[in-house]
C-alpha positions in Angstrom: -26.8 13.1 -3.7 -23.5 12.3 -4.5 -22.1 8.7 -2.7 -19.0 8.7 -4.0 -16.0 8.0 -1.3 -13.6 10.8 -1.3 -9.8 9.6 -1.2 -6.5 12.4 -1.1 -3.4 10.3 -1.7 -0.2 11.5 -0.3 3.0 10.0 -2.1 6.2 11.6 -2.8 6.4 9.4 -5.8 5.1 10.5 -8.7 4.8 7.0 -10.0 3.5 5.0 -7.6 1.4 8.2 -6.5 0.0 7.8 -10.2 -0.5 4.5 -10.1 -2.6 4.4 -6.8 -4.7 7.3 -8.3 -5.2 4.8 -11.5 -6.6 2.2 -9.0 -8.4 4.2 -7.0 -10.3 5.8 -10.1 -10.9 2.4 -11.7 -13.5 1.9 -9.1 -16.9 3.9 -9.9 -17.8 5.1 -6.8 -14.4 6.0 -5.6 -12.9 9.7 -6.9 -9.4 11.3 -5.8 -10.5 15.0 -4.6 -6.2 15.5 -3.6 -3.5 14.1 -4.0 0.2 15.4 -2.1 3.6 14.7 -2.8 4.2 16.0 1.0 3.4 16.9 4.6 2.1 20.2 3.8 0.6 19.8 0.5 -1.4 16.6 2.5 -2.7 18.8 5.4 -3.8 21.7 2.7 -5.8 19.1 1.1 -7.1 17.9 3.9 -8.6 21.1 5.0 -9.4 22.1 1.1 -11.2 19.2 0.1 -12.6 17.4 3.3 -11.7 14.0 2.4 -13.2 10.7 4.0 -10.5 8.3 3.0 -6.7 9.7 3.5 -3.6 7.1 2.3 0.4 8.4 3.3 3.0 7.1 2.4 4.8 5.8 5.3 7.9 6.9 4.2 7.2 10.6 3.0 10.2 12.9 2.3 9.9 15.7 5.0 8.1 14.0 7.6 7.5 10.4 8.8 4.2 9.2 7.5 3.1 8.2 10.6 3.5 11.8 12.3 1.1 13.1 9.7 -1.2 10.4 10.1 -0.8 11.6 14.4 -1.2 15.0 12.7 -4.4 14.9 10.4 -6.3 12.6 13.2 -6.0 15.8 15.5 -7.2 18.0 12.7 -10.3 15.5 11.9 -10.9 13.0 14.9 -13.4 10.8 13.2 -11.5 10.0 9.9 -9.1 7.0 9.8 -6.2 7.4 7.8 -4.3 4.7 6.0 -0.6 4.1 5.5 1.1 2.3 2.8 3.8 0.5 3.7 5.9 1.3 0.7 8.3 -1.5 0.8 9.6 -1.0 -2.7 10.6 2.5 -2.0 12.7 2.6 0.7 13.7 -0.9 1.5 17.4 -1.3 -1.1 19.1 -5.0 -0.7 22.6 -5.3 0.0 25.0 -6.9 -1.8 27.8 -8.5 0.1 31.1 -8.2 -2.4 32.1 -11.9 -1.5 30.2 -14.6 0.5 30.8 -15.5 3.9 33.5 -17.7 5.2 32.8 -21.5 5.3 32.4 -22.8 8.2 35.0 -25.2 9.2 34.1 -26.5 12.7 
């Protein structure tokens, strides 16, 4: 009988998708049976391989991650998906071209 826990990652980074697979797949009991660099590549696997764990990226190009996560809880009631917050990703500081004004009160 095979205990492994199932995960299908859905990044549309190919990097940090890679690097999530590495960690997942450092863990012995943990495989990757999908992973999706979008919306419809993620619901395909979802069907196809029957997950039990599901990470998106919050931030996927095509469609908010948390309309697919709305999305593959209807298709699959019981499983719990995850969302990674992908701060790195998305998130780019500004840089002000010259600091504020003193204040002189």
């Amino acid at each position: 009988m095979d205990e492994s826990v199932r995960f299908l990652v859905a990044d549309d980074h190919p990097i940090y998708r890679q690097g999530v697979v590495a960690v997942i797949r450092s863990v012995p009991q943990y495989t990757v049976c999908a992973e999706a660099c979008d919306a419809e590549e993620a619901l395909e696997g979802l069907q196809r391989e029957k997950p039990d764990v599901v990470l998106v990226d919050s931030f996927l190009a095509g469609e908010n991650g948390l309309d697919l996560i709305r999305r593959i809880m209807d298709a699959r009631p019981a499983l719990r998906p995850s969302s990674s917050p992908s701060t790195t990703k998305r998130s780019t500081p500004t840089r002000r071209s010259k600091p504020p004004p003193a204040d002189t009160s």
